[in-house]
SEBALO-93620 format. One record per residue (C-alpha): residue in one letter; y, x, z. Coordinates in nm, 2 decimals, always signed. Each point is the difference from the previous one (the first is absolute). Example, Ala and Ser with C-alpha at 12.3 -4.5 7.8 and 13.67 -1.06 7.14 Angstrom:
BEGIN
<rec code="a" north="-0.45" east="+1.23" up="+0.78"/>
<rec code="s" north="+0.34" east="+0.14" up="-0.07"/>
***
This chain:
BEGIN
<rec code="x" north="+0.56" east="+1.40" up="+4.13"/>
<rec code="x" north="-0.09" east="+0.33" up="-0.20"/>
<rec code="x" north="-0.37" east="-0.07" up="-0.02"/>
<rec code="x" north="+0.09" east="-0.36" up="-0.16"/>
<rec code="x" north="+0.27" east="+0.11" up="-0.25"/>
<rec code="x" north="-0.25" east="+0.24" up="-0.07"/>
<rec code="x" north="-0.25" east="-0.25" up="-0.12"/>
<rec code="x" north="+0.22" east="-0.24" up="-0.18"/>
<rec code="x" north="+0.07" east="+0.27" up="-0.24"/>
<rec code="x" north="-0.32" east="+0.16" up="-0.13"/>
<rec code="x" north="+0.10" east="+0.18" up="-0.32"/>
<rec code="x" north="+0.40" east="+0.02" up="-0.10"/>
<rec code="x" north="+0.10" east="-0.28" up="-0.28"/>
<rec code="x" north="+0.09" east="+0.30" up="-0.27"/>
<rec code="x" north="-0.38" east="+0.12" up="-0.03"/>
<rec code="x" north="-0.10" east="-0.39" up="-0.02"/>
<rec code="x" north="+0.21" east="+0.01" up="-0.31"/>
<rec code="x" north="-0.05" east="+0.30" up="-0.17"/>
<rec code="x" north="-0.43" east="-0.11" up="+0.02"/>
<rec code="x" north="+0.17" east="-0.36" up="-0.15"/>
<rec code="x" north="+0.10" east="+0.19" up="-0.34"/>
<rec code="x" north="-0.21" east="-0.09" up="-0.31"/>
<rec code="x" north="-0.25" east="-0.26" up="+0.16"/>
<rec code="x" north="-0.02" east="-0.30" up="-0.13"/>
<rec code="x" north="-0.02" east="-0.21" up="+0.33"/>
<rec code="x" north="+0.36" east="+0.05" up="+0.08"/>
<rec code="x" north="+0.10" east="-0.29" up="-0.08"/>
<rec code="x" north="-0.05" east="-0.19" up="+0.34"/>
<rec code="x" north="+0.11" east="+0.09" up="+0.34"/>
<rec code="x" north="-0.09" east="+0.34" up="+0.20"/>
<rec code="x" north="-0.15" east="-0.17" up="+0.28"/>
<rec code="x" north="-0.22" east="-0.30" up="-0.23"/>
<rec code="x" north="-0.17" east="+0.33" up="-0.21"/>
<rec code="x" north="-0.08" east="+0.14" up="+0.33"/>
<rec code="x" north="-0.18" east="-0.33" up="+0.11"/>
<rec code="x" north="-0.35" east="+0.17" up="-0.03"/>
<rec code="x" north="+0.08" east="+0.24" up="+0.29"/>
<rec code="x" north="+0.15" east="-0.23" up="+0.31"/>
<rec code="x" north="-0.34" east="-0.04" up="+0.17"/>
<rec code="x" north="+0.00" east="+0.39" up="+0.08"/>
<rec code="x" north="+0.36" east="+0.02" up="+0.09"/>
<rec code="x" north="-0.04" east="-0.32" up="+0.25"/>
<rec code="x" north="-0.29" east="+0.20" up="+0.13"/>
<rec code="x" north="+0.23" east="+0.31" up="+0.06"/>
<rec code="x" north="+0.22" east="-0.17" up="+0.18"/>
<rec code="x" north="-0.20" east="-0.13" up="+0.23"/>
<rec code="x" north="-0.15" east="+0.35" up="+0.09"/>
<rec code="x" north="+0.32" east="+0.13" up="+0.03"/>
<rec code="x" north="+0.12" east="-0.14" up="+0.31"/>
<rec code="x" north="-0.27" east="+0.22" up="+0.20"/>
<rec code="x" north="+0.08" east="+0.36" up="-0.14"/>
<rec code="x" north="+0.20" east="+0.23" up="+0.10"/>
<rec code="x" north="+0.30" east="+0.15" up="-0.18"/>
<rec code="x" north="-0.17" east="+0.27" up="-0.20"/>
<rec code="x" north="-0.31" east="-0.29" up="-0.05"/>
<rec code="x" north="+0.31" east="-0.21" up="-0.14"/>
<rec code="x" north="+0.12" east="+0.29" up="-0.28"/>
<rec code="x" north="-0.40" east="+0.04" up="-0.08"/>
<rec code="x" north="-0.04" east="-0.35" up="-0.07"/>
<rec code="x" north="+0.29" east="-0.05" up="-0.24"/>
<rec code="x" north="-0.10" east="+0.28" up="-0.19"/>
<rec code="x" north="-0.32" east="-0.21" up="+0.01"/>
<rec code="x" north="+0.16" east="-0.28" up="-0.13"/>
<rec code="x" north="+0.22" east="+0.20" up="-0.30"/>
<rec code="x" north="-0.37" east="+0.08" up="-0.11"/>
<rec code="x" north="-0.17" east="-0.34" up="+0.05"/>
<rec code="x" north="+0.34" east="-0.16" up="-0.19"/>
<rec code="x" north="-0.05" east="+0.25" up="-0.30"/>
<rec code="x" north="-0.42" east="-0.04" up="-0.01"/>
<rec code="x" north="+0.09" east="-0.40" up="-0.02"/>
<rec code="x" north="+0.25" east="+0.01" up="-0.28"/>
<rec code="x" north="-0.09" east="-0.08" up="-0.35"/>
<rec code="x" north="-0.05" east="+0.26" up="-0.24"/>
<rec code="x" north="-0.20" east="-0.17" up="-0.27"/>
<rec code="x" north="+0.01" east="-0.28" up="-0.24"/>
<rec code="x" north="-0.14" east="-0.26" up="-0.26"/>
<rec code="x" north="+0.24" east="-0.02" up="-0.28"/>
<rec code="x" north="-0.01" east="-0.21" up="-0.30"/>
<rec code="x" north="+0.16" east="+0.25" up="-0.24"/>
<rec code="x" north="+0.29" east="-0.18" up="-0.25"/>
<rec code="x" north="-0.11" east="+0.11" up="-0.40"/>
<rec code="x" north="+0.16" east="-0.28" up="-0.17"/>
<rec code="x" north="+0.29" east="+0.22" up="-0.17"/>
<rec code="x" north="+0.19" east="-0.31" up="-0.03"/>
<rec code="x" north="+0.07" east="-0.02" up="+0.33"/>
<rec code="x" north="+0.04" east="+0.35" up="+0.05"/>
<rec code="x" north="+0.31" east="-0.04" up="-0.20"/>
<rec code="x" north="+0.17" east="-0.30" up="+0.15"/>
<rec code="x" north="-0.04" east="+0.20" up="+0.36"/>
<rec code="x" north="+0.16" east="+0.29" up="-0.22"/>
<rec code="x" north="+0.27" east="-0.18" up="-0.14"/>
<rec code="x" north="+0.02" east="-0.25" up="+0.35"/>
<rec code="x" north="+0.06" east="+0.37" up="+0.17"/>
<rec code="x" north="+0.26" east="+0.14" up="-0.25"/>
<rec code="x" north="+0.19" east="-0.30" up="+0.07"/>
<rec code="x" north="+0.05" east="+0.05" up="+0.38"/>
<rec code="x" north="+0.05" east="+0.36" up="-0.08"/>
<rec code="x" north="+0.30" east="-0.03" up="-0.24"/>
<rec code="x" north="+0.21" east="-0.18" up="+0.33"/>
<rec code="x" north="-0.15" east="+0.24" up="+0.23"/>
<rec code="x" north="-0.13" east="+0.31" up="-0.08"/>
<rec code="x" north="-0.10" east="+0.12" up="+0.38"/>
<rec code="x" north="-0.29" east="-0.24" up="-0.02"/>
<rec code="x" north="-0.17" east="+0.26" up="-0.29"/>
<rec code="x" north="-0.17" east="+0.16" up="+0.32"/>
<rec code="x" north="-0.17" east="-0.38" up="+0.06"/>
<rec code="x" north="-0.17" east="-0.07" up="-0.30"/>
<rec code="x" north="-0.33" east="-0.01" up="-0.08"/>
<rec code="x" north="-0.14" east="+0.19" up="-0.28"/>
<rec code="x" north="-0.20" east="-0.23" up="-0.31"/>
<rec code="x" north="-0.30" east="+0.20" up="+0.07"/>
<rec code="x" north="-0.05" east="-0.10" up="+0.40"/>
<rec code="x" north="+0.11" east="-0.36" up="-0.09"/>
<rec code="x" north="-0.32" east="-0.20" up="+0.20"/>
<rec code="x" north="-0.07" east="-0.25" up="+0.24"/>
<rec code="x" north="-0.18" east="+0.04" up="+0.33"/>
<rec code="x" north="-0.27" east="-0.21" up="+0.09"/>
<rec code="x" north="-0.01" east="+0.18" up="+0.36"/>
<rec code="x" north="+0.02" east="+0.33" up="+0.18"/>
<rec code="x" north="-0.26" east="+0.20" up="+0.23"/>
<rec code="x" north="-0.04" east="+0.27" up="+0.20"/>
<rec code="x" north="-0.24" east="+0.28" up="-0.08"/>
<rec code="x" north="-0.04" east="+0.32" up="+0.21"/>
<rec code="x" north="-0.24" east="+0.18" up="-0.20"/>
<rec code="x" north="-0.20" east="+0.09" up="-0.32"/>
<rec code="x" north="-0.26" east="-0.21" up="+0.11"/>
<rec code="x" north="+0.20" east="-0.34" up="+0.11"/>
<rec code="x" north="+0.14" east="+0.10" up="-0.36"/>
<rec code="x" north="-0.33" east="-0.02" up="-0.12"/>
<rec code="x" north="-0.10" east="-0.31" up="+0.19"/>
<rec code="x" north="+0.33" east="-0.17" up="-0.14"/>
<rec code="x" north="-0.11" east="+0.10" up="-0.35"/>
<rec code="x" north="-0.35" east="-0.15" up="+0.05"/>
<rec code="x" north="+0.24" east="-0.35" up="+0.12"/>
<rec code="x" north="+0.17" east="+0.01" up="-0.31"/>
<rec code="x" north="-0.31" east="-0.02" up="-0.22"/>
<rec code="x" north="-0.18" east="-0.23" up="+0.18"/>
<rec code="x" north="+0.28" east="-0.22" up="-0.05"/>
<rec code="x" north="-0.02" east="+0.01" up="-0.38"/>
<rec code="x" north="-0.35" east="-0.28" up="+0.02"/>
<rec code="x" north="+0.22" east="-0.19" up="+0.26"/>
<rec code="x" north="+0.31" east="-0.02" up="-0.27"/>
<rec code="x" north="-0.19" east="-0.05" up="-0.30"/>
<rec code="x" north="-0.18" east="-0.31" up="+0.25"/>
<rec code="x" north="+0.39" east="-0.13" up="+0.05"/>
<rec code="x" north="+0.12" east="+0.07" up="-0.36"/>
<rec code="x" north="-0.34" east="-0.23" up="-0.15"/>
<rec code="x" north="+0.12" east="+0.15" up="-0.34"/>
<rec code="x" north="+0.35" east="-0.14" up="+0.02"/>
<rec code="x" north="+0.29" east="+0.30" up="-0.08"/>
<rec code="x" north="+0.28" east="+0.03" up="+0.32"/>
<rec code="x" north="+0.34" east="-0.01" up="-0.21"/>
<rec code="x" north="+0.26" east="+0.10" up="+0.26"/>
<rec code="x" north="+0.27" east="-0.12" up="-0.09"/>
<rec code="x" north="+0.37" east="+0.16" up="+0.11"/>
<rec code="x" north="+0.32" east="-0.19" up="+0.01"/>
<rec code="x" north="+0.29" east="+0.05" up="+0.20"/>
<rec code="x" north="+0.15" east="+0.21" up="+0.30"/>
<rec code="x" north="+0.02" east="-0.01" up="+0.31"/>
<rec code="x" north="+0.07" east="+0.26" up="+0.35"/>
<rec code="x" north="-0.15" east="+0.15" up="+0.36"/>
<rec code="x" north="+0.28" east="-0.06" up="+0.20"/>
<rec code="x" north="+0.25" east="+0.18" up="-0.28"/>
<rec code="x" north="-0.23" east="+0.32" up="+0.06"/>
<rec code="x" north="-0.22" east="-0.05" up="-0.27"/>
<rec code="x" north="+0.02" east="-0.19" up="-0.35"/>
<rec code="x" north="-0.31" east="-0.14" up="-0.14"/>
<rec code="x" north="-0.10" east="-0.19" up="-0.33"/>
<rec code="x" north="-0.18" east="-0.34" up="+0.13"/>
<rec code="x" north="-0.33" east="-0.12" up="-0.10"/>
<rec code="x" north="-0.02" east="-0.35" up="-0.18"/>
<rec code="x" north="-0.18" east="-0.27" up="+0.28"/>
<rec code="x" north="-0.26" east="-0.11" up="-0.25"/>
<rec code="x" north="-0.42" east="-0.02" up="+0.01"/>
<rec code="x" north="+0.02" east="+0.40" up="-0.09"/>
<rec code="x" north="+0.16" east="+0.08" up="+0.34"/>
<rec code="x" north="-0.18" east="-0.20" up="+0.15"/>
<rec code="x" north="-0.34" east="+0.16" up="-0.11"/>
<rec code="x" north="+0.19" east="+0.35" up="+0.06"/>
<rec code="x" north="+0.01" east="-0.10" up="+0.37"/>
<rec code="x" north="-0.35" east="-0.13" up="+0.04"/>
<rec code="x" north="-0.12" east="+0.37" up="-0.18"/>
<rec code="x" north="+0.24" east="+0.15" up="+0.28"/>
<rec code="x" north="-0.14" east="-0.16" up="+0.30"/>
<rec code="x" north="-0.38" east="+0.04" up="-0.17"/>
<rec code="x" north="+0.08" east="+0.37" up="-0.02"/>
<rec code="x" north="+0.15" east="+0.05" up="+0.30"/>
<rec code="x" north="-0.26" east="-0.14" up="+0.19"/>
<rec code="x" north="-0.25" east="+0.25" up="-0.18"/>
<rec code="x" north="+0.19" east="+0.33" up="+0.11"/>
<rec code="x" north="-0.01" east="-0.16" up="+0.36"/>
<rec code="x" north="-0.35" east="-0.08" up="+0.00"/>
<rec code="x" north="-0.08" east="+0.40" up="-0.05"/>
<rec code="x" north="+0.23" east="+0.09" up="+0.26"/>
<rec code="x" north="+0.32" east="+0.04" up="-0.16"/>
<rec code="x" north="+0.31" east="-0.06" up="+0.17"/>
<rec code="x" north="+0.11" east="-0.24" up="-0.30"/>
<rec code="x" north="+0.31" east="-0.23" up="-0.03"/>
<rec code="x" north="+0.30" east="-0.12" up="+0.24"/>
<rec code="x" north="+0.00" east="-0.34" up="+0.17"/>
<rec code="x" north="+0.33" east="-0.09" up="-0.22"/>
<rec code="x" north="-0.10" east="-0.26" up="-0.27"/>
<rec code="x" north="-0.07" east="+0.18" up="-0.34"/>
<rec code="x" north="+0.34" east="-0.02" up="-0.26"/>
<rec code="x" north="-0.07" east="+0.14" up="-0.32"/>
<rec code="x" north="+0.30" east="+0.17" up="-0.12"/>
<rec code="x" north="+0.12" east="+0.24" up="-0.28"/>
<rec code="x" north="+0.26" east="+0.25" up="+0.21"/>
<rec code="x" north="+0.28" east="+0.16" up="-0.29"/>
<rec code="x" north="+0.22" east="+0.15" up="+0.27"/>
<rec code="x" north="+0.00" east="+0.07" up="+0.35"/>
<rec code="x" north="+0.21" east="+0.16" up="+0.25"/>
<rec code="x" north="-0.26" east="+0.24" up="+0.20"/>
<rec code="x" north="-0.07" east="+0.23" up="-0.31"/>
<rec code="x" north="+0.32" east="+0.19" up="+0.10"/>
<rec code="x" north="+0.04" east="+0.10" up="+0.43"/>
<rec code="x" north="+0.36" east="+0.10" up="-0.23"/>
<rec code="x" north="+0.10" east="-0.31" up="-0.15"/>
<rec code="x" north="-0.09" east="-0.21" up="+0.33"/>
<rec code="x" north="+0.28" east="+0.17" up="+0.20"/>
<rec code="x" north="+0.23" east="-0.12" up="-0.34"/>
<rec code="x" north="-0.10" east="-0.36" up="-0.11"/>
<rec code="x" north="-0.13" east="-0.14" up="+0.33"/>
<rec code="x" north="-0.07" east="-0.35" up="-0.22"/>
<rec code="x" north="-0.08" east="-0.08" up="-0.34"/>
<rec code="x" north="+0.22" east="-0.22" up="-0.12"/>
<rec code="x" north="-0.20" east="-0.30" up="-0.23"/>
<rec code="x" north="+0.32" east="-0.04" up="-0.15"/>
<rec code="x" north="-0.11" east="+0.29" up="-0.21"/>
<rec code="x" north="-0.29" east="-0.18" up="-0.17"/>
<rec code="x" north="+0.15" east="-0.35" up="+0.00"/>
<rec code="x" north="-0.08" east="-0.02" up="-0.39"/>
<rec code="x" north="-0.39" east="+0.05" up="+0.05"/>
<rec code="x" north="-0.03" east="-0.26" up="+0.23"/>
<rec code="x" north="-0.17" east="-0.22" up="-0.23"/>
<rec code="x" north="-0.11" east="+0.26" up="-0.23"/>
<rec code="x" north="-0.33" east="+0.02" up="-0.16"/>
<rec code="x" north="-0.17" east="+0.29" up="+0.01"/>
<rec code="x" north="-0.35" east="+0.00" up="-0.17"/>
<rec code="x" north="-0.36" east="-0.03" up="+0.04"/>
<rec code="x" north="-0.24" east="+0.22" up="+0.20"/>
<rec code="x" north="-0.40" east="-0.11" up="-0.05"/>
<rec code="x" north="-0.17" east="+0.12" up="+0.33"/>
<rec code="x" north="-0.24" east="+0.25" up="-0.15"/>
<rec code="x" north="-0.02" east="+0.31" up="+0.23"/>
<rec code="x" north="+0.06" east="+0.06" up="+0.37"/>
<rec code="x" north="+0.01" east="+0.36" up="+0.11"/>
<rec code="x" north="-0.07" east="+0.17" up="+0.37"/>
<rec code="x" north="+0.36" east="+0.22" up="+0.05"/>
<rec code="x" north="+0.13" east="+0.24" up="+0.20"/>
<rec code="x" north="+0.34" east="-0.03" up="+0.16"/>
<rec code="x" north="+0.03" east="+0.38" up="+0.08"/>
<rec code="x" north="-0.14" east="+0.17" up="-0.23"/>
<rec code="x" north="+0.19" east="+0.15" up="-0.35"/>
<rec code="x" north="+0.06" east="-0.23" up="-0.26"/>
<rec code="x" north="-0.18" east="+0.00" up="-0.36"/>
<rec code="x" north="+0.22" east="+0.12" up="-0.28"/>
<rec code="x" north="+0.09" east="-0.33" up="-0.08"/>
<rec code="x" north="+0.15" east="-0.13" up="+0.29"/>
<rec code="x" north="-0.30" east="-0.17" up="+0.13"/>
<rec code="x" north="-0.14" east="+0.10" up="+0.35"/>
<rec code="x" north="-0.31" east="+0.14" up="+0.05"/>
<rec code="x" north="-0.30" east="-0.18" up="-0.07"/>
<rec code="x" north="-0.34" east="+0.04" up="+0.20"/>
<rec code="x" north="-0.17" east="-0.28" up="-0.20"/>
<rec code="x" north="+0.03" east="-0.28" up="-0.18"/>
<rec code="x" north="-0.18" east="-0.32" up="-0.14"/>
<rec code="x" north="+0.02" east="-0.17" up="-0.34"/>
<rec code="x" north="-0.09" east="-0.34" up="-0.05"/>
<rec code="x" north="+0.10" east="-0.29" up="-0.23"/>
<rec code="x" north="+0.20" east="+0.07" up="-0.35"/>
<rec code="x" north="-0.11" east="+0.34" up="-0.05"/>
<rec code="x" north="-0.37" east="-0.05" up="+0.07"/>
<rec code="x" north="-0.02" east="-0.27" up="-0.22"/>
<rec code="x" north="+0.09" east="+0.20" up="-0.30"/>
<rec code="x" north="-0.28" east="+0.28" up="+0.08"/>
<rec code="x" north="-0.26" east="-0.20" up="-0.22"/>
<rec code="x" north="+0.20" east="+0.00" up="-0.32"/>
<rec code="x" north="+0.02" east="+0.36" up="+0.09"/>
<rec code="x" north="-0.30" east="+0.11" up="-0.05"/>
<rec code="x" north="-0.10" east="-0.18" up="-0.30"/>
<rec code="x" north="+0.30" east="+0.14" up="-0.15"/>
<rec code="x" north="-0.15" east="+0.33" up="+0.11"/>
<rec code="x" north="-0.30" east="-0.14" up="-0.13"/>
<rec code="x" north="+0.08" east="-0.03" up="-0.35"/>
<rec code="x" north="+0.22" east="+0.26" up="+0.01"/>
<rec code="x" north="-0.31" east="+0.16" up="-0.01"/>
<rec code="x" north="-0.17" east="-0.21" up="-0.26"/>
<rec code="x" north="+0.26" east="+0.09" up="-0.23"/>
<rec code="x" north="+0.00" east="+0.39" up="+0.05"/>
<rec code="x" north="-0.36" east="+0.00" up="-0.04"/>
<rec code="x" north="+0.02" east="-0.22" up="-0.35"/>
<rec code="x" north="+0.28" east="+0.25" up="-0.08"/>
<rec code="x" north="-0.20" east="+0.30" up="+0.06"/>
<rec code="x" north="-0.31" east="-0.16" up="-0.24"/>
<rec code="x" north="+0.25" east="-0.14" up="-0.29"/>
<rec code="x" north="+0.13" east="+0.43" up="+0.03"/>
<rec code="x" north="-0.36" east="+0.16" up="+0.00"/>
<rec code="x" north="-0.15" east="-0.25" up="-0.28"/>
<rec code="x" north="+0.29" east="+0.10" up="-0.21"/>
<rec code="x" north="-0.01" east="+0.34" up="+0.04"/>
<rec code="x" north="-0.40" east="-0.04" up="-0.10"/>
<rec code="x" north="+0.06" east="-0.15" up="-0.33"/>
<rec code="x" north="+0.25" east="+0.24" up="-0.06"/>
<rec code="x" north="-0.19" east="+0.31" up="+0.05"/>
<rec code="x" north="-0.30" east="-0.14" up="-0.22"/>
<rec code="x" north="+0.27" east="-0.07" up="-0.28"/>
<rec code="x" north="+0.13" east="+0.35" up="+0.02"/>
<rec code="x" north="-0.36" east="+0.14" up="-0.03"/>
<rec code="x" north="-0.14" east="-0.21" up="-0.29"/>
<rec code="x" north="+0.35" east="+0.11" up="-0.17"/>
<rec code="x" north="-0.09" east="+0.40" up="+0.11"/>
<rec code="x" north="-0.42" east="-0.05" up="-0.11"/>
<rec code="x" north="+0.08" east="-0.17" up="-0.32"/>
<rec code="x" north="-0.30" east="-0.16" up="+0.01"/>
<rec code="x" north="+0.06" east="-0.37" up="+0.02"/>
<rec code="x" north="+0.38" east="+0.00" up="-0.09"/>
<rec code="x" north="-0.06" east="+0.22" up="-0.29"/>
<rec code="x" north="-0.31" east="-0.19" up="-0.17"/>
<rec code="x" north="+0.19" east="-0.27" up="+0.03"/>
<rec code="x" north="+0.28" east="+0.10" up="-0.15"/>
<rec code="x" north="-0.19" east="+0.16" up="-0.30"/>
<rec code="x" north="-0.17" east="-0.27" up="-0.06"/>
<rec code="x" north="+0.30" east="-0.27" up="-0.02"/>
<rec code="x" north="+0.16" east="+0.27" up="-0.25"/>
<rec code="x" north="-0.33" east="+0.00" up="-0.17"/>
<rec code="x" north="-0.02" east="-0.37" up="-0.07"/>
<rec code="x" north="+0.38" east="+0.04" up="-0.09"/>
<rec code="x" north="-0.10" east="+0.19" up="-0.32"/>
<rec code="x" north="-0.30" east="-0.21" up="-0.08"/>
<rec code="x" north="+0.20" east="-0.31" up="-0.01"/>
<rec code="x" north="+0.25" east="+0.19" up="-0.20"/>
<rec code="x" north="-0.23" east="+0.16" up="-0.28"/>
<rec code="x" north="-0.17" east="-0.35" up="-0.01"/>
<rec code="x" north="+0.34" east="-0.19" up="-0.08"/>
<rec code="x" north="+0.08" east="+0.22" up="-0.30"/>
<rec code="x" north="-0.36" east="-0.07" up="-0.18"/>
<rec code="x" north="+0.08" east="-0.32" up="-0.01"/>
<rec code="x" north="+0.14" east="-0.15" up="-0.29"/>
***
């Protein structure tokens, strides 16, 4: 009876929590974001029935390790930079917080407002560095999906995780649609190269505002969110995202100044490229015009300098100027001879 309590309880529920705080998969169930390691624990099991009691202890310290080597740690986000949407989450958040004020501890900052196209699990610098390769081979693959067309993600409305987590919902248009296909595209990328890419849940893009794991504090509090809260965004608009760049995160590691987590790589695609011609022909003749500048500036300066000196020499200037005061007199002694 010892050696099977033993093994239906791997790690305590506290730890799985405190690992929970600040990643951006929390918003499903505990057991569905540990999907990708049930093959090894059935595997466990199965061996466990031969060993001995000291065997037993060694193999669920096994197990603690194999659970934590499976669990995600990584991400593809699609970072939110419209700041008009930044602001309705703001103002969607300042809401809830003026009826209850305990829920401060739940709320996601602007600057790590994203959405996850999926999660991973990397071990090392170079699965890291495998996973970075992934992500920009995927940019041909995108650009193949987006033919030229711009993604406008459109946000509208609210919605919950089990009163856990609140989330701003994506419209169901063309846009999503193409965001799923680019999704599944990438995801089967990552796995090709050996990447333990993706759950087996089905793919729902969502914008997370609030959610419950960000405090191990506030969870022994509010053990619910109440949608109550955020009745009047229910139908609320929230603005316009164009898909433009999609960025390899960490979970774990410290966050940039700005609230945004730490970024491994990225690729940029659509919008932003398009501009980069009209770029450098501004830059161009940018150029063009310094260059006339500089010519207009030395020309001038020329002429200048060879005024200054005719007026210093005397030569020309002077002769000329003697010789119009000259003709002056001539015309003038010439006037008073005649009658």
């Amino acid at each position: 009876m010892e050696r099977t309590h033993q093994g239906k309880e791997p790690f305590p529920a506290d730890s799985v929590e405190s690992l929970m705080v600040e990643m951006p998969f929390v918003d499903t169930d505990i057991e569905e974001e540990f999907v990708m390691c049930a093959t090894p624990e059935i595997n466990m099991k199965t061996k466990r029935k031969r060993t001995t009691g000291r065997e037993t202890e060694e193999g669920s310290e096994r197990k603690k390790k194999k659970n934590k080597q499976y669990q995600p740690n990584y991400f593809i986000s699609l970072p939110i930079t419209n700041p008009k949407i930044t602001h309705n989450v703001q103002a969607l958040q300042d809401a809830i917080l003026q009826k209850d004020q305990r829920l401060s501890k739940a709320m996601v900052g602007s600057g790590s407002l994203h959405v996850t196209m999926f999660v991973m699990h990397l071990s090392n610098e170079e699965e890291i560095s495998t996973a970075a390769d992934a992500l920009s081979d995927s940019k041909d693959f995108v650009e193949d999906l987006l033919k030229g067309k711009t993604v406008e993600l459109s946000f509208q409305g609210t919605d919950h995780f089990q009163n856990q987590v609140g989330f701003v919902k994506l419209a169901d248009n063309d846009h999503k649609t193409i965001l799923l296909e680019i999704a599944e595209t990438m995801k089967k990328i990552f796995q090709e190269k050996g990447i333990l890419a993706g759950e087996e849940r089905a793919f729902k893009p969502h914008l997370t505002f609030m959610k419950l794991s960000k405090s191990a504090q506030l969870r022994k509090q509010v053990k619910k969110i109440d949608s109550s809260l955020y009745e009047d965004f229910k139908s609320h608009y929230f603005g316009v995202e164009i898909l433009h760049r999609l960025d390899l995160c960490s979970m774990l590691k410290k966050k940039q100044p700005n609230g945004y987590y730490f970024c491994e790589s990225s690729i940029v695609f659509g919008e932003k490229q398009a501009v980069e011609p009209d770029d450098a022909e501004l830059l161009s003749l940018s150029k063009r015009l310094v260059e006339n500048a500089v010519l207009k500036a030395v020309q001038q300066y020329l002429e200048e300098t060879q005024t200054k000196t005719r007026q210093t020499d005397g030569s020309p200037v002077k002769s000329e100027a003697a010789a119009s005061g000259a003709k002056k007199e001539s015309d003038g002694e010439n006037t008073k001879k005649e009658p």
